[in-house]
C-alpha positions as CSV (number, residue, x, y, z in Angstrom):
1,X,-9.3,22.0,27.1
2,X,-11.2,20.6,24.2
3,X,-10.9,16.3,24.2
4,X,-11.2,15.0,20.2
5,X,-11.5,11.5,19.5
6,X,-9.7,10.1,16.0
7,X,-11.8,7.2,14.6
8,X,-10.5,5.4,12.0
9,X,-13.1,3.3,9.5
10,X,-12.4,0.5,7.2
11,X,-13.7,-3.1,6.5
12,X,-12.4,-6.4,7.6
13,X,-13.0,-9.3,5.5
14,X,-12.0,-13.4,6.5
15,X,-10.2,-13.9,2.8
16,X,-9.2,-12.4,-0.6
17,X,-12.1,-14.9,-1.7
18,X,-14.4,-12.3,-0.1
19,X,-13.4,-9.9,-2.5
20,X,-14.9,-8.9,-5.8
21,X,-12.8,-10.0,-8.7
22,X,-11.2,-6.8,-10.0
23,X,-9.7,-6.6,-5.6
24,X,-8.9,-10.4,-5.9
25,X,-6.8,-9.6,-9.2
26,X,-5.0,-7.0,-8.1
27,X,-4.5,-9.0,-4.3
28,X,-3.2,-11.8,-7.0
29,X,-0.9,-9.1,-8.5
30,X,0.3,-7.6,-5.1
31,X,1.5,-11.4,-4.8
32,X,3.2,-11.8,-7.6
33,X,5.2,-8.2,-7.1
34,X,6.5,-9.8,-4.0
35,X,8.4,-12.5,-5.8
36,X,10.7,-9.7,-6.9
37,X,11.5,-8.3,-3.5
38,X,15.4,-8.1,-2.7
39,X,15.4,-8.5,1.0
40,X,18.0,-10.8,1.9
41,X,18.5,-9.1,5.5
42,X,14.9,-8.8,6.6
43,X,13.6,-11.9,4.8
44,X,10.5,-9.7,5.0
45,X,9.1,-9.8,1.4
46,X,6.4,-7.0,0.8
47,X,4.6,-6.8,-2.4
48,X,2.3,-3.9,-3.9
49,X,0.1,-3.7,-7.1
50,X,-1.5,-0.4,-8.3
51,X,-4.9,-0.6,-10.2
52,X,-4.7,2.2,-12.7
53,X,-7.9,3.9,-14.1
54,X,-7.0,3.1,-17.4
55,X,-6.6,-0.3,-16.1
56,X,-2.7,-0.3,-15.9
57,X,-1.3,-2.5,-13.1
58,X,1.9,-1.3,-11.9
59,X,4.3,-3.8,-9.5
60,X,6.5,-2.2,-6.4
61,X,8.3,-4.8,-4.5
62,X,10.5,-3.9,-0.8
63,X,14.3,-3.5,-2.1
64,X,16.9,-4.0,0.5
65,X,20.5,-2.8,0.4
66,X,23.0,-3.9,3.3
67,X,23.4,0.0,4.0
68,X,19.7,0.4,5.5
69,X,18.6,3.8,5.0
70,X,18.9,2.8,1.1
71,X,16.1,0.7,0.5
72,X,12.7,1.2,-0.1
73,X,9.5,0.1,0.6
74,X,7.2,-2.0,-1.8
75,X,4.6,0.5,-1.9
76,X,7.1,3.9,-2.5
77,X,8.7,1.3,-5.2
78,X,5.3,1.6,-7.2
79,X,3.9,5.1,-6.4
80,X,6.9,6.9,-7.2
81,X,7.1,4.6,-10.5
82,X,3.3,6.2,-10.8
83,X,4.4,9.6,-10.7
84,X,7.6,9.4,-13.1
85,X,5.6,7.4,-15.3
86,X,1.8,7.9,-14.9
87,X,0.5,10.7,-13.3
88,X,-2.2,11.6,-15.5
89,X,-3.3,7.7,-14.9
90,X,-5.1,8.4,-11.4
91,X,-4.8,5.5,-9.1
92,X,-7.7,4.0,-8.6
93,X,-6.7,0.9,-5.4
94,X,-3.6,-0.1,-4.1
95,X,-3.1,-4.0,-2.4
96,X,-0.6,-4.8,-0.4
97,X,0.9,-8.2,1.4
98,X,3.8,-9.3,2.8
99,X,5.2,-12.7,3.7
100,X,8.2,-14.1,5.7
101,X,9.9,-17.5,5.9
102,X,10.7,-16.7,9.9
103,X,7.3,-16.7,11.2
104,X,3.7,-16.7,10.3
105,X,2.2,-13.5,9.3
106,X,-2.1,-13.7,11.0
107,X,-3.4,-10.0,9.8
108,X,-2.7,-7.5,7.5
109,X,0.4,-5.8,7.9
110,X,0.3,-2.0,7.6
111,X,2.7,0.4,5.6
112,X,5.2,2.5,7.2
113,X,4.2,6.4,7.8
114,X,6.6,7.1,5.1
115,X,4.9,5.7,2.9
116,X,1.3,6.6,4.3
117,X,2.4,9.8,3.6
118,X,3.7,9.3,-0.2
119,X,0.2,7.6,-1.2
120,X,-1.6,10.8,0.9
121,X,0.6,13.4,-1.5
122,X,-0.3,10.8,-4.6
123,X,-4.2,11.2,-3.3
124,X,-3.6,15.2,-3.5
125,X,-1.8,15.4,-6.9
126,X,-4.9,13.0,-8.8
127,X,-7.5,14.6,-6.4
128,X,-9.1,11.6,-5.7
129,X,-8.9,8.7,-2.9
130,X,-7.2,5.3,-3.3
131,X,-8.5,2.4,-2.4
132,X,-6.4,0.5,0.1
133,X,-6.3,-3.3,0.2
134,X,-3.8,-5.1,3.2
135,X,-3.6,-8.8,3.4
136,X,-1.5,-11.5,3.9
137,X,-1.8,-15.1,2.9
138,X,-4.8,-16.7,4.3
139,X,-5.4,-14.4,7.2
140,X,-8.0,-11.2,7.3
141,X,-8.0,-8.3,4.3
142,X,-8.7,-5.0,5.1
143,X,-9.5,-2.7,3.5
144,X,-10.4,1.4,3.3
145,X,-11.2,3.9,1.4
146,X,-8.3,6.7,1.6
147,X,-5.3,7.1,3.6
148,X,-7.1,9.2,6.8
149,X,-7.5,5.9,8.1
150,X,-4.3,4.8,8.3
151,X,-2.8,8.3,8.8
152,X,-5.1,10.3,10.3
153,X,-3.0,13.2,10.9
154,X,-1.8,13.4,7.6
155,X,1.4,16.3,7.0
156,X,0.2,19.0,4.6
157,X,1.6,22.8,4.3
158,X,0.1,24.8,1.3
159,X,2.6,27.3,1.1
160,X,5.0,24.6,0.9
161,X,3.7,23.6,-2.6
């Protein structure tokens, strides 16, 4: 038997204030992209803002549809908007936050592993990391550096591409 140990690295900070100004833009931008969530169900509103190296921003907001399966995330909203639209524009950071009327949100709240795995394909295709920003209102921010952190095991086949 061999034991391995996964450890994941990334930095917490106590506000968006913490952050430089071109993370506290796009955390302002992430913001904004959540007023255009359509989530009547979940009342979950989850906004994303892509930081383009060009220095495009791109908005993705969570879109609900009363038949479940046929929604999507905020952040697959604006990485598959990348890659129809921008894919020779590498992504250079990503912020996320969410917010709900039901209860209070205290820390980040982290994307779904479908999504994980969309922004670890988008990584592969620009051949380069994206920076990954998580917050919510006035709680913690974290923030990492790629998506092994998040998704350590990520799922990648060569053949399959």
């Amino acid at each position: 038997m061999i034991k391995h140990e996964i450890k994941i690295n990334f930095q917490e900070y106590a506000s968006v204030k913490e952050l430089d100004t071109i993370d506290q833009d796009l955390c302002a931008e992430a913001v904004k992209a959540m007023k255009n969530s359509h989530s009547p169900y979940s009342k979950f509103r989850v906004g994303a803002a892509l930081l383009l190296k060009s220095g495009k921003i791109i908005h993705g907001s969570n879109q609900e549809n009363v038949a479940y399966p046929s929604g999507l995330c905020a952040e697959r909203v604006a990485l598959f908007y990348w890659g129809a639209n921008h894919p020779d524009d590498p992504i250079v950071s990503m912020a996320v936050t969410a917010h709900t009327d039901e209860f209070e949100l205290h820390k980040p709240v982290t994307s779904c592993g479908s999504c994980l795995q969309v922004l670890a394909e988008c990584e592969q295709m620009q051949s380069q990391k994206v920076k990954v920003i998580l917050f919510v209102g006035q709680g913690p921010v974290w923030v990492t550096n790629g998506i092994e952190s998040f998704l350590p095991f990520l799922f990648f086949e060569d053949r399959l591409s």
